[in-house]
Backbone bond lengths (Angstrom), bond angles and torsions (degrees), N, CA, C in turn:
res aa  C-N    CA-C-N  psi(-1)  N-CA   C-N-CA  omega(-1)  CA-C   N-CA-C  phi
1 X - - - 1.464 - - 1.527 108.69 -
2 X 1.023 124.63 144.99 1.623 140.95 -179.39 1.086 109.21 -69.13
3 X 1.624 119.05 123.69 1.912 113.44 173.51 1.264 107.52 -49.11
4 X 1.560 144.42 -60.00 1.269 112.67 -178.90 2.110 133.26 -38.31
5 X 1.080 103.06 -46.49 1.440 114.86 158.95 0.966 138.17 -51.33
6 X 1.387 122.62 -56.90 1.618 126.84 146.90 1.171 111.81 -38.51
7 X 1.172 129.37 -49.00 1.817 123.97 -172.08 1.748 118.56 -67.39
8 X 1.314 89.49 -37.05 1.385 96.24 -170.47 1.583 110.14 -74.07
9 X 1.553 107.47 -47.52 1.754 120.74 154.16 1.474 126.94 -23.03
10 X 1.264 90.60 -44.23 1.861 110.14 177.62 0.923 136.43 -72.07
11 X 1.676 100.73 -50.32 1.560 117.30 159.43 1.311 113.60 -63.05
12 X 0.935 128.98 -27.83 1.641 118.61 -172.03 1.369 104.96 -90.57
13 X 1.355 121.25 -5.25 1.328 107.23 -169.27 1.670 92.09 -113.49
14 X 1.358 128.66 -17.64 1.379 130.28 -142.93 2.200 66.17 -106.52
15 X 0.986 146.51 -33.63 1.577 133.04 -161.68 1.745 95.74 -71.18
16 X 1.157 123.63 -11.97 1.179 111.10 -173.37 1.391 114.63 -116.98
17 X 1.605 111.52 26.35 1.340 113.21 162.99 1.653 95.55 -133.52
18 X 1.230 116.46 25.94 1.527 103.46 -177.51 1.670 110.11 83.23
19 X 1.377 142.70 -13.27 0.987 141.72 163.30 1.706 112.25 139.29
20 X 1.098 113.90 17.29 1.399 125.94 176.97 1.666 115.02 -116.74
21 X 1.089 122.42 174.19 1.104 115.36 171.82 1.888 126.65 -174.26
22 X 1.079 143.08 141.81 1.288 131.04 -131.74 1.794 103.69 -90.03
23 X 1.054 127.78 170.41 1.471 109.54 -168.27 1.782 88.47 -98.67
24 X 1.428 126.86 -7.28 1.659 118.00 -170.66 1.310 89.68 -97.62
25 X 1.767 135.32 -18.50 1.429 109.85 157.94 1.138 145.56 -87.43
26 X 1.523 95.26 6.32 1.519 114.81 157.47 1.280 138.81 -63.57
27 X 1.294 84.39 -53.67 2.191 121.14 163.40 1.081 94.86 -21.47
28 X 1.746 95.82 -76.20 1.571 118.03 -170.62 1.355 139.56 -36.07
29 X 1.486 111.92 -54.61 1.509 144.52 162.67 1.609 118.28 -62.94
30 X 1.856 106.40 -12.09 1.414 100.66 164.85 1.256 95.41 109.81
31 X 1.484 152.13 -22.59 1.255 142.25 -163.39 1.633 93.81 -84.41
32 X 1.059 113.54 145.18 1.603 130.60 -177.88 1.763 94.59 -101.53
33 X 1.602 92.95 145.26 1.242 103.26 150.61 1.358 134.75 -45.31
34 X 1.419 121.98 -32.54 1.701 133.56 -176.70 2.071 83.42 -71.83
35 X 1.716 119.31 -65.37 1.457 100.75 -169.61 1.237 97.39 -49.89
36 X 1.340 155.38 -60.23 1.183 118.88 -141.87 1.691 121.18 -78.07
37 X 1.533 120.86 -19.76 1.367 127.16 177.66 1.823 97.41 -76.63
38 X 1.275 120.51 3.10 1.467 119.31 -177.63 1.359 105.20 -100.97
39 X 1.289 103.35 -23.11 1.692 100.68 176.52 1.683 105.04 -109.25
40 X 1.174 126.14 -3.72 1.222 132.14 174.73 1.857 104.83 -73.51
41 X 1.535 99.51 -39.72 1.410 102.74 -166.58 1.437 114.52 -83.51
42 X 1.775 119.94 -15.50 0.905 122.02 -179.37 1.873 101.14 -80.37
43 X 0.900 109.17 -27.21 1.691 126.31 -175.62 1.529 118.25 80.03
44 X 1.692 88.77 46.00 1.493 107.75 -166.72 2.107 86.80 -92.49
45 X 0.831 118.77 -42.05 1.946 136.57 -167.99 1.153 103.86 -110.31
46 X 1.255 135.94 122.88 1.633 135.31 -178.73 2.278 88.44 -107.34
47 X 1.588 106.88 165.62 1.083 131.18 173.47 1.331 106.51 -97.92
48 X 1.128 105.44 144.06 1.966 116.57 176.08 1.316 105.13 -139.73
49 X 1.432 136.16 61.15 1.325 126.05 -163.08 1.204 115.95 79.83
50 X 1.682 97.23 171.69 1.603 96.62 -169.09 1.722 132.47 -64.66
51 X 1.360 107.38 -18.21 1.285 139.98 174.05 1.830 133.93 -92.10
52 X 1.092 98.87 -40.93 0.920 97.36 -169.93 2.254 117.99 -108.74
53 X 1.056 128.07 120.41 0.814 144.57 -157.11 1.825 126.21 -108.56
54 X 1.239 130.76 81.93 1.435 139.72 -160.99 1.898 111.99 -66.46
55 X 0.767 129.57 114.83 1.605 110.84 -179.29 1.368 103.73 -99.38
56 X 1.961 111.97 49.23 1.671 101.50 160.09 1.778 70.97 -151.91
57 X 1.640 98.66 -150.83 1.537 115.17 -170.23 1.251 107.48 -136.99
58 X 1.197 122.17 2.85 1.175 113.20 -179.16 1.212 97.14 -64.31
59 X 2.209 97.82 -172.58 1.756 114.54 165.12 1.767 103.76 -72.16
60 X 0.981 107.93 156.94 1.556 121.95 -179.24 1.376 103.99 -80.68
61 X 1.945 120.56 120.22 1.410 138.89 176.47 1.844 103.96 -58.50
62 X 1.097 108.47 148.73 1.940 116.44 179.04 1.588 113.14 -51.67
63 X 1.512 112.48 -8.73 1.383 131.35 -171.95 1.808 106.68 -90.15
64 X 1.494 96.36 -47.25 1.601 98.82 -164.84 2.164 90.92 -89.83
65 X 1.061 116.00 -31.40 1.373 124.42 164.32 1.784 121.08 -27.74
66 X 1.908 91.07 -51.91 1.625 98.35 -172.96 2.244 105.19 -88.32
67 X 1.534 85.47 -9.87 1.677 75.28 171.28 1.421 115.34 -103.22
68 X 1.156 116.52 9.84 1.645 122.49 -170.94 1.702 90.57 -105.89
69 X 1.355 114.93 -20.81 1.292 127.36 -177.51 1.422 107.35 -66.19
70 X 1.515 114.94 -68.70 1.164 142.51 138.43 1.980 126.81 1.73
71 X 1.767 104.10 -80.26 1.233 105.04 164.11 1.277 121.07 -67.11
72 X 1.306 144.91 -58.88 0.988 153.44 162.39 2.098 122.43 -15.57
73 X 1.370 85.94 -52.62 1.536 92.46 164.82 1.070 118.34 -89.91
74 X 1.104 142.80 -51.05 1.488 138.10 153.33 1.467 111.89 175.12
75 X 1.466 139.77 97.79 1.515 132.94 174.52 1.263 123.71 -7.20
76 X 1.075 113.06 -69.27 2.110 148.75 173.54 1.264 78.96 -40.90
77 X 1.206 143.19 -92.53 1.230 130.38 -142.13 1.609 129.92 -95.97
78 X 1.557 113.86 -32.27 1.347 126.26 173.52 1.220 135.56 -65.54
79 X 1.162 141.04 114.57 1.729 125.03 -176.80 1.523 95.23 -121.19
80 X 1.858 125.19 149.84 1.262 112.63 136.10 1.214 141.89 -58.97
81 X 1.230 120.72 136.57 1.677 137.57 -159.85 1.211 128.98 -136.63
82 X 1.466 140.72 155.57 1.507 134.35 -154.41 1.498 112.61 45.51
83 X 1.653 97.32 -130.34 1.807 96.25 -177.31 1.389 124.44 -61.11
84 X 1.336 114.47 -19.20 1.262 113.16 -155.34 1.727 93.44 -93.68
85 X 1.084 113.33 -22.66 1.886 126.31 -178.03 1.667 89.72 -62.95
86 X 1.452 91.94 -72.99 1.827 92.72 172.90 1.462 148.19 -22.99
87 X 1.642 93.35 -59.62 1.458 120.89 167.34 1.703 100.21 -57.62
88 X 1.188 124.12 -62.42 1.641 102.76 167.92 0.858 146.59 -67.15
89 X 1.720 120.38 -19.29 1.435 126.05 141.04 1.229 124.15 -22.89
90 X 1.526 123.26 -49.87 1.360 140.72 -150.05 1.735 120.41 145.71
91 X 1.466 117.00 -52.28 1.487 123.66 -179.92 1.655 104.16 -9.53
92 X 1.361 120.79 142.57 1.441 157.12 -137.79 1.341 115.22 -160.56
93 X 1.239 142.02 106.73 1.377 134.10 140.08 1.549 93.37 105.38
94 X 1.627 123.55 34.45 1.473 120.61 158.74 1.232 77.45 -154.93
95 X 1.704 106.49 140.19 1.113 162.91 -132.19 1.781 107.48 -141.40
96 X 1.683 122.94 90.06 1.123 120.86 -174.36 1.521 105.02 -134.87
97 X 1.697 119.44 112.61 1.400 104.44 175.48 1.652 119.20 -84.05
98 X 1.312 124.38 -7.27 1.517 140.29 -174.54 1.556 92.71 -94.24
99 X 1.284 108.69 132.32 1.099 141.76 -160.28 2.258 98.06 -98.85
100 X 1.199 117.06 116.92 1.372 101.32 176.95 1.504 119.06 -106.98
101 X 1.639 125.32 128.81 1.827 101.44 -172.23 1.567 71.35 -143.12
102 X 1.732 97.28 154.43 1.341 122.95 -167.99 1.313 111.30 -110.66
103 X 1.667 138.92 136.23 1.467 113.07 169.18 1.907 80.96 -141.60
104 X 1.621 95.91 163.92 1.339 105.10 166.09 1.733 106.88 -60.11
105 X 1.450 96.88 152.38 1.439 107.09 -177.93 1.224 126.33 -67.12
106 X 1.390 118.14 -30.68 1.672 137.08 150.61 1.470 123.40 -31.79
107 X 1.578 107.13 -18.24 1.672 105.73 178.73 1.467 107.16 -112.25
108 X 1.355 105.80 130.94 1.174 133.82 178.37 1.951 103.47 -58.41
109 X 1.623 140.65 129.54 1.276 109.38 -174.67 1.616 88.96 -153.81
110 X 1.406 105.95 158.59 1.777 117.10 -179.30 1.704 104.07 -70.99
111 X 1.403 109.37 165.01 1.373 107.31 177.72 1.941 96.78 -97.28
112 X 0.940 122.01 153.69 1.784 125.57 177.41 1.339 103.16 -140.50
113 X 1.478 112.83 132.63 1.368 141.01 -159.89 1.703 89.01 -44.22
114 X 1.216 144.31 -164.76 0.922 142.81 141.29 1.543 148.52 45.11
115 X 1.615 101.39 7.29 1.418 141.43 -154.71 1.515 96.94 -120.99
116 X 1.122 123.96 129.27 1.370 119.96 151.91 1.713 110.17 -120.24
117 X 1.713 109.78 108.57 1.736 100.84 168.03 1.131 121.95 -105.46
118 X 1.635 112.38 147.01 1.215 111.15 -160.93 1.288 96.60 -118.82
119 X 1.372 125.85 163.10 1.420 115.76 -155.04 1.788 94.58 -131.85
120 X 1.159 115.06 120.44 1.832 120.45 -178.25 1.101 117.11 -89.54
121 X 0.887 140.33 158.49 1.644 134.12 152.02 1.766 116.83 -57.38
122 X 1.118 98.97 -73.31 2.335 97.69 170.78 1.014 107.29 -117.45
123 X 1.274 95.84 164.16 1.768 107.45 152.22 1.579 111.46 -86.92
124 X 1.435 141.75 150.05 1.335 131.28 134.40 1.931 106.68 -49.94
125 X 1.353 116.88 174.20 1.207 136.68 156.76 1.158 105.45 -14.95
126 X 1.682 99.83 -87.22 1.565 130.96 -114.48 1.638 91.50 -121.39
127 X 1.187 127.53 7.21 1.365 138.97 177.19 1.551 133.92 -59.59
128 X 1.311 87.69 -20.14 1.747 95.87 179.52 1.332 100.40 -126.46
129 X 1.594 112.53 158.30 1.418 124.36 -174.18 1.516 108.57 -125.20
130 X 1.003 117.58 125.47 1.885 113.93 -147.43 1.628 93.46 -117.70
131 X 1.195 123.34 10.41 1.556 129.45 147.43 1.058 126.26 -37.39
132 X 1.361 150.08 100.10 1.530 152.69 -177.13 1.765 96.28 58.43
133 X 1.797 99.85 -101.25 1.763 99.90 -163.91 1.504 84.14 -91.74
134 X 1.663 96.41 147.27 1.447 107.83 -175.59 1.555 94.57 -80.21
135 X 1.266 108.34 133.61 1.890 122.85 160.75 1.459 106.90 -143.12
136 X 1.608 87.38 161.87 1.607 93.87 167.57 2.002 101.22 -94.39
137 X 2.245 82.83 159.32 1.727 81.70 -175.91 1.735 128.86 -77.58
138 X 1.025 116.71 159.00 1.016 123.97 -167.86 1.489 123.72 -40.59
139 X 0.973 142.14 -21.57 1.096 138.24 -157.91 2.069 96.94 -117.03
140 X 1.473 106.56 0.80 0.990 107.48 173.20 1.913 109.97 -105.62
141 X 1.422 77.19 -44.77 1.840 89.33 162.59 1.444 118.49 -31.55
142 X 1.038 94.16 -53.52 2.083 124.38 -162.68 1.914 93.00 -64.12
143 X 1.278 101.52 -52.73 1.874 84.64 -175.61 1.744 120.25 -63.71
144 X 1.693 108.25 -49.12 0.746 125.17 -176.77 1.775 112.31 -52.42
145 X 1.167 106.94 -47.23 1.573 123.32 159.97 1.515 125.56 -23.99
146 X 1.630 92.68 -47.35 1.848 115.21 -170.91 1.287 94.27 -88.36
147 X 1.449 134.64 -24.46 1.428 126.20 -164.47 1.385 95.65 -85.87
148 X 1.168 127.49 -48.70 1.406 134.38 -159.42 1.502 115.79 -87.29
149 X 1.317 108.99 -8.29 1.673 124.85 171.64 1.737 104.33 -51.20
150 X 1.137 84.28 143.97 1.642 101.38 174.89 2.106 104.94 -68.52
151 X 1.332 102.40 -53.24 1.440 85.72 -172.01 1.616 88.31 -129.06
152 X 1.681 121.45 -165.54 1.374 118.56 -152.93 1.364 70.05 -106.80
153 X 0.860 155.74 -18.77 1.895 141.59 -160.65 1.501 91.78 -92.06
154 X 1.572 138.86 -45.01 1.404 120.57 179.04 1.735 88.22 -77.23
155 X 0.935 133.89 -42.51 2.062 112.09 177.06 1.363 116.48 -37.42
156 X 1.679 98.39 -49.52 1.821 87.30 -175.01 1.538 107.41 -70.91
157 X 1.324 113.91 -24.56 1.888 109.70 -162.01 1.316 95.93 -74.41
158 X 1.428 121.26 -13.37 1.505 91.93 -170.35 1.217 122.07 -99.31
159 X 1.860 107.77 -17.00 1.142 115.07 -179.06 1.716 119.38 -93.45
160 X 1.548 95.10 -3.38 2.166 99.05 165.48 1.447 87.93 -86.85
161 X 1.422 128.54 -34.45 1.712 105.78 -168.61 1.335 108.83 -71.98
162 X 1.540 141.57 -39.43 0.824 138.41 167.73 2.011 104.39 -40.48
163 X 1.205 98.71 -65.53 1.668 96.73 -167.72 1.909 105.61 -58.16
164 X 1.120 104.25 -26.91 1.456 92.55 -167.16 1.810 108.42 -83.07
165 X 1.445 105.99 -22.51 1.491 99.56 172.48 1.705 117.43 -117.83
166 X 1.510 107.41 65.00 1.206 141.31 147.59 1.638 93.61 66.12
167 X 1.185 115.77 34.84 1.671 93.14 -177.51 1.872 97.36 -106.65
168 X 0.806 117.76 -0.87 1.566 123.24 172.03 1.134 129.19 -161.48
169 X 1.179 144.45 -177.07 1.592 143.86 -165.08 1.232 116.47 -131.88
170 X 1.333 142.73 139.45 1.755 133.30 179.02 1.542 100.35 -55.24
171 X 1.015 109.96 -42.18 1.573 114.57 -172.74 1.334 118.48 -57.25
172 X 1.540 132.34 -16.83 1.444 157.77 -177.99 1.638 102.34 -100.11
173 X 1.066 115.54 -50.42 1.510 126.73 172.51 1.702 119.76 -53.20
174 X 1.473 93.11 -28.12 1.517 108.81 -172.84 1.284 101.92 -90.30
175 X 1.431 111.23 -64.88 2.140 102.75 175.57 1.495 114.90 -61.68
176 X 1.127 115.77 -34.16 1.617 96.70 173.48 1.097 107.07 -83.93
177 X 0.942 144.38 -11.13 1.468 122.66 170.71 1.098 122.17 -66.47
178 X 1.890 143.76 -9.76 1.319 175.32 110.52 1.810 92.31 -11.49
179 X 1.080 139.92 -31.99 1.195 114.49 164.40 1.859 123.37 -169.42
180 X 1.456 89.42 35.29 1.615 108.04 135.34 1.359 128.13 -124.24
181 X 1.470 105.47 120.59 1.377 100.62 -156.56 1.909 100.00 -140.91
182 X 1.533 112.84 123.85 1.297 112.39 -167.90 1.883 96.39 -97.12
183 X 1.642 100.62 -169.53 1.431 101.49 -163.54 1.572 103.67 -119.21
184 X 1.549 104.58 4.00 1.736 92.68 147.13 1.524 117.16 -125.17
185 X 1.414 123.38 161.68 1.462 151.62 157.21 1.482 91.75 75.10
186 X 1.302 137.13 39.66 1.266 138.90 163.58 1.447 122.94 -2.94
187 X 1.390 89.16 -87.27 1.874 132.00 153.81 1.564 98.69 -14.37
188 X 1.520 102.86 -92.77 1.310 119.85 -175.09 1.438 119.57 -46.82
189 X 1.153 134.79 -38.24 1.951 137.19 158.26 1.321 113.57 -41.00
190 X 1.349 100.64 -45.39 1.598 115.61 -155.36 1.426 100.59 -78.12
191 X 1.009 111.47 -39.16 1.986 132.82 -149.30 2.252 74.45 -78.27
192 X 1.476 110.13 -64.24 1.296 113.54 -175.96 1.520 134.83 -46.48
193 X 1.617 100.13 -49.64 1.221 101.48 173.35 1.741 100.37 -80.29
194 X 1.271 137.32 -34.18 1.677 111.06 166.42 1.610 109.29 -40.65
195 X 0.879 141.91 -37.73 1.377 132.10 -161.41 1.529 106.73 -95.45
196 X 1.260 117.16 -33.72 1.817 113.91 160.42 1.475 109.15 -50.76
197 X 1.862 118.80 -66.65 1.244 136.74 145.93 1.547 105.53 18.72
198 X 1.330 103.69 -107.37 1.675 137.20 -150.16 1.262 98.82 -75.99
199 X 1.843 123.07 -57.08 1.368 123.92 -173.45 1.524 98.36 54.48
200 X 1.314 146.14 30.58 1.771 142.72 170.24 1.714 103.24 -88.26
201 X 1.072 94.64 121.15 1.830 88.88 169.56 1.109 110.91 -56.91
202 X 1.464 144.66 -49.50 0.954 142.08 -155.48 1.899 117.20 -59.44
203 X 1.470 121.34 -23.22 1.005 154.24 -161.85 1.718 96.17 -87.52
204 X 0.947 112.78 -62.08 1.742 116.28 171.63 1.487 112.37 -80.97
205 X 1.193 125.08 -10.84 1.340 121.38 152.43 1.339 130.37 -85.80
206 X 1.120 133.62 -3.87 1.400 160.39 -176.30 1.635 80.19 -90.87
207 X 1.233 114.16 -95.86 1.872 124.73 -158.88 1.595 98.16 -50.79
208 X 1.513 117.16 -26.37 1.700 95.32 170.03 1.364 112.95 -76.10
209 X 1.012 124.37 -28.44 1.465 135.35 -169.63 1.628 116.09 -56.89
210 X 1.631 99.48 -51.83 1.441 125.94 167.64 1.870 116.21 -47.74
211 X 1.347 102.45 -40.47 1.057 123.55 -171.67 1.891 118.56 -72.27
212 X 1.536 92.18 -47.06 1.313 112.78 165.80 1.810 112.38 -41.03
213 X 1.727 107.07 -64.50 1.112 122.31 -168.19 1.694 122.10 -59.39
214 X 1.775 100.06 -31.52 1.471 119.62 -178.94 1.628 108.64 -60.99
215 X 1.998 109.41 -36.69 1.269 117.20 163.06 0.925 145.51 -98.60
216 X 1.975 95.54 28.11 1.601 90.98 177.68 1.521 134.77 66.72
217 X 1.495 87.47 25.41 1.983 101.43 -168.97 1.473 93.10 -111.07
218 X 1.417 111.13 129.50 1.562 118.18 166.04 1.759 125.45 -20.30
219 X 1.022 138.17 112.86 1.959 116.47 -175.84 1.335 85.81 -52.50
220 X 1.528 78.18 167.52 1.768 100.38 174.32 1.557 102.45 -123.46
221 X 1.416 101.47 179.32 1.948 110.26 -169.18 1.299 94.57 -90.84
222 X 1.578 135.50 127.45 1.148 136.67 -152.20 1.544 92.86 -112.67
223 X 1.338 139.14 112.26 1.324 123.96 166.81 1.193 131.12 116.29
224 X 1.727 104.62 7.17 1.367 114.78 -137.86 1.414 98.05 -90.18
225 X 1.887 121.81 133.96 1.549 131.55 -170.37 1.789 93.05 -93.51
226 X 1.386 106.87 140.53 1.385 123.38 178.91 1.645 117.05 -127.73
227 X 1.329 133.61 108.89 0.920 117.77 -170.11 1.933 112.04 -106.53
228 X 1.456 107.93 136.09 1.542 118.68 -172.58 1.651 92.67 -123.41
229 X 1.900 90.45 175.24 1.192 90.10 176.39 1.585 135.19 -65.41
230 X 1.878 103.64 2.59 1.955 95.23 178.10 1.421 89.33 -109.46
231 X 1.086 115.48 17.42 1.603 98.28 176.27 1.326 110.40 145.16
232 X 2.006 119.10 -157.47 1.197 146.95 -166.40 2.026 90.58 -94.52
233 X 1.395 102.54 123.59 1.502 97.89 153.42 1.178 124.35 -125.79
234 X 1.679 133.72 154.47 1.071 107.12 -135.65 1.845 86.03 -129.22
235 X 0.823 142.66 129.16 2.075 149.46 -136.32 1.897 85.83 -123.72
236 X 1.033 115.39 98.96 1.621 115.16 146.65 1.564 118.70 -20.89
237 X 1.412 113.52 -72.08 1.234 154.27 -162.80 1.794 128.12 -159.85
238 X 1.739 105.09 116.71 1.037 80.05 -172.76 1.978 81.84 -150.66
239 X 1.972 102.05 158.24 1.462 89.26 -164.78 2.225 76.21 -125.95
240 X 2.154 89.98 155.35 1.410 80.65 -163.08 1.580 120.84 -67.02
241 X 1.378 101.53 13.54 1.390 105.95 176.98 1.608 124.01 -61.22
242 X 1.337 87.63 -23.63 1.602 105.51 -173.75 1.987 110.52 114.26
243 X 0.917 103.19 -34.80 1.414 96.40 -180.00 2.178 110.11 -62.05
244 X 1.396 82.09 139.35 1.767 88.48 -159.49 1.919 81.70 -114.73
245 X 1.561 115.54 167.61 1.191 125.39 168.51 1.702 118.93 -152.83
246 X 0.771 104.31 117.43 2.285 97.71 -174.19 1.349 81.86 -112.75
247 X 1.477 63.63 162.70 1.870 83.52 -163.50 1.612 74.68 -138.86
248 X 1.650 97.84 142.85 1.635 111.01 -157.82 1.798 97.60 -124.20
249 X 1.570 116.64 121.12 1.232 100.50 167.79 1.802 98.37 -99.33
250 X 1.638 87.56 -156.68 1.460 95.10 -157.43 1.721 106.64 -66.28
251 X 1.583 125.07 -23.14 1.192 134.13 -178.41 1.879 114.00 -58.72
252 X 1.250 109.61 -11.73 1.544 118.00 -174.56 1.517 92.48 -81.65
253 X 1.403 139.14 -37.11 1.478 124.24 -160.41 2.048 110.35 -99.22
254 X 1.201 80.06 -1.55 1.456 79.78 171.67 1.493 127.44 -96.99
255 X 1.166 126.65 132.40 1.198 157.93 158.56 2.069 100.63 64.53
256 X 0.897 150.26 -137.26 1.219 134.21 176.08 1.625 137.64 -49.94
257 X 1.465 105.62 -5.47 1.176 138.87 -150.37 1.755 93.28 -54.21
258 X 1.890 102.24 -58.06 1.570 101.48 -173.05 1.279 110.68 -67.43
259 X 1.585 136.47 -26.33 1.666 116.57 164.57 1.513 118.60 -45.93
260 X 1.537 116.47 -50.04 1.395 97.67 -169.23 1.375 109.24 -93.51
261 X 1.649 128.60 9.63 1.461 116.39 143.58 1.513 117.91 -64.90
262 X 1.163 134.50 -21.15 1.148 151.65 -137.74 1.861 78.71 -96.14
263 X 1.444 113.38 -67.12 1.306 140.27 -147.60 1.880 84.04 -66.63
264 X 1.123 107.88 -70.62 1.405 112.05 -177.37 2.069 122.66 -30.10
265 X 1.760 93.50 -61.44 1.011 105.71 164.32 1.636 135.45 -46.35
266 X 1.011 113.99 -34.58 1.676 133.20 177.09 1.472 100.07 -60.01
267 X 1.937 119.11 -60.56 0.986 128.20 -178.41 1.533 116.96 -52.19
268 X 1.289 122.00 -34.04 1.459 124.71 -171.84 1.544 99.25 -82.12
269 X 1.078 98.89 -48.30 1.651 110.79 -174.21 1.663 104.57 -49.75
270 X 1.002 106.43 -48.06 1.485 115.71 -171.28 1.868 106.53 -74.83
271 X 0.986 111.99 -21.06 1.767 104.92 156.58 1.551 114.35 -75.59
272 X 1.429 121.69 13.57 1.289 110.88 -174.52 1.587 123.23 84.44
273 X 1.218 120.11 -16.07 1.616 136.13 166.53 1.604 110.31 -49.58
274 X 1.112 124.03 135.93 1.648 104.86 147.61 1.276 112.51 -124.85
275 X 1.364 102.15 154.74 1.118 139.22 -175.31 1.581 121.80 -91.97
276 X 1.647 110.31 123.33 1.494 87.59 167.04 1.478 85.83 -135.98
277 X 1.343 95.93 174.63 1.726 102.95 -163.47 1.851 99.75 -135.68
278 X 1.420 99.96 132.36 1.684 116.37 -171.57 1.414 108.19 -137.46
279 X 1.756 111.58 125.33 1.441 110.82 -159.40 1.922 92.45 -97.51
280 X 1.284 110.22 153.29 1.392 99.82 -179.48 1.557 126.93 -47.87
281 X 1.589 99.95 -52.11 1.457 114.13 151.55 1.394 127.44 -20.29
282 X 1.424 103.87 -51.47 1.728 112.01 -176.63 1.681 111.10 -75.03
283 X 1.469 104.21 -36.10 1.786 98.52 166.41 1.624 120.57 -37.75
284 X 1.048 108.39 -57.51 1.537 145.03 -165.47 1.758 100.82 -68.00
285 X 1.188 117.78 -41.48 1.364 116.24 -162.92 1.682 111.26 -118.35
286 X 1.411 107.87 -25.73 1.969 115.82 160.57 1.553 106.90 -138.78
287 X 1.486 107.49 57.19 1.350 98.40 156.90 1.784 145.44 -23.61
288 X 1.560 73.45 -66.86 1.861 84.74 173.66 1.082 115.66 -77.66
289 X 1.552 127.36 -20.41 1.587 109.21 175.20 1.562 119.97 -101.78
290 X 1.391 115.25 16.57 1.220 110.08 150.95 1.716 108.60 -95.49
291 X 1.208 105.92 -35.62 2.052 98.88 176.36 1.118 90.28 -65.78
292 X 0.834 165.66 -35.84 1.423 149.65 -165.57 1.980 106.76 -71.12
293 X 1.144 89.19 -76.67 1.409 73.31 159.51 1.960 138.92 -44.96
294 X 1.241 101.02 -31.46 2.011 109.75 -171.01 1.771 69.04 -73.87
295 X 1.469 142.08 -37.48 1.573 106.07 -152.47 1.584 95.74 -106.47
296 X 1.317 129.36 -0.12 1.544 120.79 162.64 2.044 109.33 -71.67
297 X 1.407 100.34 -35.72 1.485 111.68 169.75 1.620 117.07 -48.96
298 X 1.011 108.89 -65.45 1.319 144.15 162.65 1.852 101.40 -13.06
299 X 1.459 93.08 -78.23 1.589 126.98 -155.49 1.534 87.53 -82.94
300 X 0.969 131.50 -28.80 1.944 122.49 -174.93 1.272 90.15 -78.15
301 X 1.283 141.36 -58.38 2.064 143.68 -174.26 1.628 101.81 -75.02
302 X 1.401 119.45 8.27 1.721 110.73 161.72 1.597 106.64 57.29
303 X 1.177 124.77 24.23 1.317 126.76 131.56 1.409 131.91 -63.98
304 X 1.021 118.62 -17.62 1.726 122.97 155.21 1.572 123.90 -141.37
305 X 0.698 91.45 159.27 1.650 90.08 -167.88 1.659 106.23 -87.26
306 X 1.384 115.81 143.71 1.410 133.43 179.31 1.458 121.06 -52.20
């Protein structure tokens, strides 16, 4: 084939991976192995593995990275997964230089610089999205994400960031979580996405309640209606000492929600009550240093002794 032809072949095929391109869609498109060691030798095309093929020299963009990821391990079998599924979904404002791709555990696969694969037991069906870079969808991404997290505080962040910037729903979080299931913090995913899930106060007031009792802290009045001059207010938890506690699911941070907690709070506050405020999330992820605080509260209004 003629260097003008080859080039032009390349480019058109290399714009739709970000500037890379696979050496079997080369095959395909007619470029021979001899063109490509002809443009390799001129140092017009650099090599990235056995597969995958750049038609400039630069370093490889996070785009041509996840398809070199991709060819390299094998098309047929590899998808991006967890953050990195995410991050092409859309994900914003987390920061991952390890690259994540998933294959059933049955396939034998190379290790790649910068790649971490994790190996599953199945796929569902309908699990991967074969749109440009192959990934699985988001809301499957999102568990797998929490399993593979370094600690349970990046598990929960990744799976409210997922929910909070529209790439999935608690309600998606909740059925798949029924049968994708990784082999750490089980418990802890599950315990999380129920509380994305349900978002019911009553549900985080229950597990504070429990919590209370484990420390030997007086119960408190669960529910308790207060009426001021704008109205009915409505007390999570509150002990007659005066110390009050809400317990916040995920429905408090959305969209105006924290002004009129904000608004509420002032009002209680302003009878002399205080208030401290605990997101379900935060049970789960600083247990003891929010009880620690409900029993310094506690112990300052001489409801328990020091």
């Amino acid at each position: 084939m003629d260097r003008p032809k080859r080039r032009r072949i390349a480019h058109e095929l290399a714009e739709l991976h970000g500037g890379v391109v696979s050496r079997a869609d080369l095959r395909t498109a007619g470029v021979t192995d001899a063109d490509i060691r002809a443009e390799l030798r001129a140092e017009r095309w650099a090599v990235h593995g056995l597969q995958t093929i750049a038609i400039h020299t630069r370093s490889l963009s996070e785009t041509e990275r996840r398809w070199q990821s991709i060819w390299e391990i094998g098309e047929r079998i590899a998808c991006l997964d967890g953050v990195t599924a995410l991050q092409a979904a859309g994900l914003t404002g987390f920061d991952e230089d390890t690259i994540h791709v998933s294959v059933v555990h049955s396939h034998r696969v190379k290790r790649l610089a910068g790649v971490r694969v994790h190996k599953i037991t199945r796929r569902s069906p309908d699990e991967v999205v074969r749109v440009s870079l192959p990934r699985t969808r988001a809301h499957v991404a999102a568990i797998r994400a929490a399993h593979w997290a370094v600690s349970d505080r990046q598990a929960a962040l990744l799976m409210i960031m997922a929910i909070q910037q529209g790439l999935c729903t608690p309600d998606q979080l909740l059925e798949t979580s029924k049968h994708v299931r990784g082999r750490k913090r089980r418990a802890f995913v599950r315990g999380v996405i129920r509380d994305l899930a349900l978002g019911v106060r009553s549900l985080g007031e229950l597990d504070f309640a429990k919590l209370c009792r484990a420390r030997g802290l007086p119960e408190p009045v669960r529910q308790q209606v207060r009426q001021d001059a704008k109205g009915r207010v409505y007390l999570d938890v509150r002990w007659d000492c005066g110390l009050v506690v809400e317990i916040d699911g995920v429905q408090h941070f959305k969209g105006l929600a924290p002004v009129d907690d904000q608004l509420r709070q002032n009002r209680v506050a302003l009878t002399n009550d205080t208030v401290l405020r605990i997101a379900n999330i935060g049970l789960r992820l600083h247990e003891d240093e929010f009880m620690e605080q409900v029993e310094a509260g506690l112990a300052l209004r001489g409801a328990i002794a020091v």
